[in-house]
Backbone as CSV, one residue per row, in Angstrom:
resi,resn,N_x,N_y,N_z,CA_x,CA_y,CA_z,C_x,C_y,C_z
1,UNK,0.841,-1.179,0.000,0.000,0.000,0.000,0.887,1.244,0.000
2,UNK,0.499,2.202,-0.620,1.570,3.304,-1.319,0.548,4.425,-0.292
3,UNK,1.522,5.397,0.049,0.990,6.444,1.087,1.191,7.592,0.597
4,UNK,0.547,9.049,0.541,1.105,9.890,-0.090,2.596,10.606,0.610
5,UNK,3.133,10.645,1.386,3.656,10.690,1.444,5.371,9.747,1.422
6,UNK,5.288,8.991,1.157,5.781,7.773,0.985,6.011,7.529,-0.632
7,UNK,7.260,7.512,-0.830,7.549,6.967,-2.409,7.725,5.568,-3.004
8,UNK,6.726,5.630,-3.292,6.299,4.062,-3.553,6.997,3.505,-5.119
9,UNK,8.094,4.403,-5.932,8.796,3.776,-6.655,10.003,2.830,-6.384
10,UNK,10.273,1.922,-6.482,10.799,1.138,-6.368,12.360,1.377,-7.151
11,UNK,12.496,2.372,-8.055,13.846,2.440,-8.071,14.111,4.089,-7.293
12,UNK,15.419,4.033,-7.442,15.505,5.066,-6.444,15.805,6.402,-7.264
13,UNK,16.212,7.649,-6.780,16.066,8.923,-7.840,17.524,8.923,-8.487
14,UNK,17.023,9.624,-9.575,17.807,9.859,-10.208,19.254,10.882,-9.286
15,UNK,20.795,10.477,-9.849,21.292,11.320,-8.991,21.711,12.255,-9.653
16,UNK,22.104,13.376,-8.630,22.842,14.829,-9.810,24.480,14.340,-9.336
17,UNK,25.071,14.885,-9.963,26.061,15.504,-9.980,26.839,16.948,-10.578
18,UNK,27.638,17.487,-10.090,27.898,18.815,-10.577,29.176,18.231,-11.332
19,UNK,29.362,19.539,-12.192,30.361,19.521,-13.617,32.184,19.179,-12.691
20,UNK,31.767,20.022,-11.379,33.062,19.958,-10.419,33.461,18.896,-10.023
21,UNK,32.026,17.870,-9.545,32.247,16.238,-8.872,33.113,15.394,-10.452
22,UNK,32.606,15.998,-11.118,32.603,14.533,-12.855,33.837,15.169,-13.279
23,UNK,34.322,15.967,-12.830,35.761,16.580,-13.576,36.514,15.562,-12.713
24,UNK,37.174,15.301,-10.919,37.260,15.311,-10.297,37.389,13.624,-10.195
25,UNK,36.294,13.168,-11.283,35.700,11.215,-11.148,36.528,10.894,-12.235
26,UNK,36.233,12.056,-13.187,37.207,11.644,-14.639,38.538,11.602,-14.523
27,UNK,39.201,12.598,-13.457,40.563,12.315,-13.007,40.708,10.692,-12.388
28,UNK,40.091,10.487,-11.507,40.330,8.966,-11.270,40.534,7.725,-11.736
29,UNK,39.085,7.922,-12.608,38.557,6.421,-12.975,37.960,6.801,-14.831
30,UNK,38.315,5.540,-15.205,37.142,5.550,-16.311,35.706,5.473,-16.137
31,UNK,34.627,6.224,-16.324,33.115,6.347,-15.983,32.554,6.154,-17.256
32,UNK,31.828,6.158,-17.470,30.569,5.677,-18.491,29.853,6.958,-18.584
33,UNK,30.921,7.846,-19.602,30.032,9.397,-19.805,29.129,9.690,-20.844
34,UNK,27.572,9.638,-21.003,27.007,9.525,-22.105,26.700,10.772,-22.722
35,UNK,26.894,11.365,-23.669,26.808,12.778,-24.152,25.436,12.328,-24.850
36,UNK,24.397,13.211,-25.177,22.964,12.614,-25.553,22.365,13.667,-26.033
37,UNK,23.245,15.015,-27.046,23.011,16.033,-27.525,23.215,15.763,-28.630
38,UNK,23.109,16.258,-29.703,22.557,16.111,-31.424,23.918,16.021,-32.240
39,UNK,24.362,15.833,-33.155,25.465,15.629,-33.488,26.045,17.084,-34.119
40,UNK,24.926,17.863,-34.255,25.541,19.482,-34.337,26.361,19.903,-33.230
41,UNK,25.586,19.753,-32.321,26.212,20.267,-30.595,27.637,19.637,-30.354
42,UNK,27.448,18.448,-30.605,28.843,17.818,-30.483,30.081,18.249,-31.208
43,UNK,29.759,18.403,-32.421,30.499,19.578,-33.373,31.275,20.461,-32.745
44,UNK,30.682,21.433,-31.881,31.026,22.669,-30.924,31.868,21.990,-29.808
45,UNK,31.730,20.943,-29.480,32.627,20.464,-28.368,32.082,19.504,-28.016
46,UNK,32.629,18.382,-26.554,32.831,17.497,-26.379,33.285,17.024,-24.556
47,UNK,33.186,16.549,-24.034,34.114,16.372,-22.885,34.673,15.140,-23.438
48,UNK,36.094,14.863,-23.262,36.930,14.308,-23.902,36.177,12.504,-24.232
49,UNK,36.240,11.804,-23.290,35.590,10.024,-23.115,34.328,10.156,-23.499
50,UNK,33.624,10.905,-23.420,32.258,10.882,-23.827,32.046,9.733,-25.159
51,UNK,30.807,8.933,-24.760,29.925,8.222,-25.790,28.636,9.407,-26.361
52,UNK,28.111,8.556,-27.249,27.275,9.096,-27.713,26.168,8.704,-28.393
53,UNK,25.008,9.323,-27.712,23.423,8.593,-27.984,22.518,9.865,-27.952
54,UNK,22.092,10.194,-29.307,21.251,11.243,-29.857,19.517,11.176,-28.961
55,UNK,19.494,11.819,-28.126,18.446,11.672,-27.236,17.308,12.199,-28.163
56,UNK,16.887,12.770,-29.182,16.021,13.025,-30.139,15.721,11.891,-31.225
57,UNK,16.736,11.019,-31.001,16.302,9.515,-32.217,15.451,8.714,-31.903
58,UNK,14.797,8.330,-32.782,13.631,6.839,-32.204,14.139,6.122,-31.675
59,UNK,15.498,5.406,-32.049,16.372,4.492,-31.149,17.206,4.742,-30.258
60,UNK,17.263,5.977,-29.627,17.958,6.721,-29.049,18.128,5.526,-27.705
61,UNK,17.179,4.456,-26.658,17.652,4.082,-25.570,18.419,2.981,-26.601
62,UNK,18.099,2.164,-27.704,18.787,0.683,-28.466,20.016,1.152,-28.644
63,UNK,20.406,2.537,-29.411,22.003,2.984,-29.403,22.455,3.316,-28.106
64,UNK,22.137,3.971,-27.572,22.666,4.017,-25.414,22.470,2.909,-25.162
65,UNK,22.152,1.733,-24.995,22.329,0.323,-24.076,23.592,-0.556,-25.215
66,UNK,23.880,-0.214,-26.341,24.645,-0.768,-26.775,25.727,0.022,-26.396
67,UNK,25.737,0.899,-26.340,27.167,1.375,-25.608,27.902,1.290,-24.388
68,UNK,26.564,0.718,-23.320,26.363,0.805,-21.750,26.946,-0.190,-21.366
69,UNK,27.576,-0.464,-20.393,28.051,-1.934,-19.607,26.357,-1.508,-18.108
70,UNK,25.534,-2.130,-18.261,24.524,-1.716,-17.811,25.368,-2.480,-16.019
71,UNK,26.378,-3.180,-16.068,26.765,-2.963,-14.548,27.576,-2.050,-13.891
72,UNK,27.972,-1.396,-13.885,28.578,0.271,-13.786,27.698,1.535,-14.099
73,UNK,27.804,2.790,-13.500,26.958,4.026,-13.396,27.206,4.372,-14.507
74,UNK,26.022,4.967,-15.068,26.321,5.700,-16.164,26.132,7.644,-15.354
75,UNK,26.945,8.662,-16.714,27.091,9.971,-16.065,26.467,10.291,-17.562
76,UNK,25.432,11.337,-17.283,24.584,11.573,-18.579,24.547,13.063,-18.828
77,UNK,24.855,13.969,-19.693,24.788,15.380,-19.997,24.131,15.597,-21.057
78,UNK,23.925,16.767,-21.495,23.665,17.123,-22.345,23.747,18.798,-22.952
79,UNK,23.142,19.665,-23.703,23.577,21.396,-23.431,23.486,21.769,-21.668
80,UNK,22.185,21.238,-21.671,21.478,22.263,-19.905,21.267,21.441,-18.835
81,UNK,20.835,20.160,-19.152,20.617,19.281,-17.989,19.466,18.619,-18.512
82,UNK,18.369,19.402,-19.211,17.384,18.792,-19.823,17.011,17.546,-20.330
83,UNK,17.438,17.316,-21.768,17.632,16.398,-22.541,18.268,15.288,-21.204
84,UNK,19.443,15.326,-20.590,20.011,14.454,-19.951,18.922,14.462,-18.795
85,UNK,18.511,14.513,-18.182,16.960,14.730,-17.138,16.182,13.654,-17.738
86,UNK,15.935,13.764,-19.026,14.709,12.896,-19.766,15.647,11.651,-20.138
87,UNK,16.422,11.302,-20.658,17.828,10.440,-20.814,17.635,9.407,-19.761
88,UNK,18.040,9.899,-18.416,18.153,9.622,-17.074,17.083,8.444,-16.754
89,UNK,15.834,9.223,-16.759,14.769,8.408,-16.451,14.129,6.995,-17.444
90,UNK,14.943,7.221,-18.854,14.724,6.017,-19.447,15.732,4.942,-19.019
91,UNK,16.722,5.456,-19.032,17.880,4.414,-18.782,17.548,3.636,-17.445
92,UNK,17.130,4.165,-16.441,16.603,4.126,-15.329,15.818,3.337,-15.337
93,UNK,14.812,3.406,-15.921,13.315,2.346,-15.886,14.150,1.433,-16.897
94,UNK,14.840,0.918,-17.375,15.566,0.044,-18.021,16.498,-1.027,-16.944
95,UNK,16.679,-0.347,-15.919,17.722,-0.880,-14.879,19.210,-0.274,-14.847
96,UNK,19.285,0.910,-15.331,20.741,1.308,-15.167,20.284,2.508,-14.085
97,UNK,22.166,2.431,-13.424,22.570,3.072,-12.244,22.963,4.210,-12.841
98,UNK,22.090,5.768,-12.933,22.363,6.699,-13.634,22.354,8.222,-12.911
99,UNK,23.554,8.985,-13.743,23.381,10.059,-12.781,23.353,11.164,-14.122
100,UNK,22.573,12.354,-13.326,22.487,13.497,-14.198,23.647,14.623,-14.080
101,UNK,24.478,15.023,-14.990,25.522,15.940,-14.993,24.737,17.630,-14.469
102,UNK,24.424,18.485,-13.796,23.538,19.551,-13.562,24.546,20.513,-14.338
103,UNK,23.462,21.312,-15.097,24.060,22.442,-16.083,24.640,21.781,-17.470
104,UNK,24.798,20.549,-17.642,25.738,19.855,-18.618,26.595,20.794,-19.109
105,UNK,26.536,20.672,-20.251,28.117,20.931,-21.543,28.123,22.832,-21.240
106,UNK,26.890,23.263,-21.284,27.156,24.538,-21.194,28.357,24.614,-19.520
107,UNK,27.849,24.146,-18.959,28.654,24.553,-17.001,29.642,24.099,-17.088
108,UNK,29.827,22.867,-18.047,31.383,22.151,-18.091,31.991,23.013,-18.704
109,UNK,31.366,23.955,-20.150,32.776,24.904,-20.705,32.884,25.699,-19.726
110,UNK,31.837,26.832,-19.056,31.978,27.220,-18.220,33.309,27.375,-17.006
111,UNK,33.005,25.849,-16.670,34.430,25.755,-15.163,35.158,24.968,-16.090
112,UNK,35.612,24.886,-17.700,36.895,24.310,-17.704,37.704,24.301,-18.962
C-alpha cells in the first residue's frame, strides 16, 4: 500500500552531480560518460571520453544500451541538464545506475 507521502517507486532517484564532482571522477577512474546532444552540438565540443546517444532519435535508448556496460553508473549530460533529465529516467526504468551531470556541456565549458 503506497501512502502519499511515501515513495512508492521502487527504483531510487535519479542522482545529480555537478560539472566539479565529474571533472574530479574523470581524473580517477574511467566512468561511463554519455553525451545525448545532437550531433551538431557535439560539433562545438565534447568532454573528452564521452559516448554518444542522440536523445532526439527513435532508437535513441537501443544505441545508449549498446554502448552501456549496464553494470557500472552511467554519467549523462547534455547542453542544460534537460535532454540528460529525460535520458536519465529512461535508462533508469531500463535498470541502469544513472546520474544526471547539472548544467551539462554549457557549465562544463563554463568551469573548464
Amino acid at each position: 500500500m503506497c501512502f502519499f507521502f511515501i515513495n512508492c517507486n521502487s527504483q531510487s532517484e535519479i542522482k545529480p552531480i555537478s560539472t566539479s564532482e565529474l571533472k574530479v571522477l574523470l581524473e580517477k577512474e574511467d566512468i561511463q560518460l554519455l553525451d545525448v546532444r545532437t550531433p551538431e552540438e557535439i560539433e562545438q565540443g565534447f568532454i573528452k571520453t564521452a559516448k554518444f546517444a542522440n536523445f532526439f532519435e527513435d532508437d535513441f535508448f537501443t544505441d545508449a544500451a549498446a554502448k552501456l556496460d549496464k553494470s557500472k553508473p552511467v554519467y549523462l549530460y547534455c547542453r542544460s541538464g534537460n535532454r540528460s533529465s529525460k535520458s536519465a529516467k529512461i535508462l533508469q526504468e531500463k535498470g541502469y545506475n544513472v546520474y544526471n551531470v547539472l548544467g551539462g556541456f554549457n557549465k562544463w565549458q563554463q568551469e573548464n
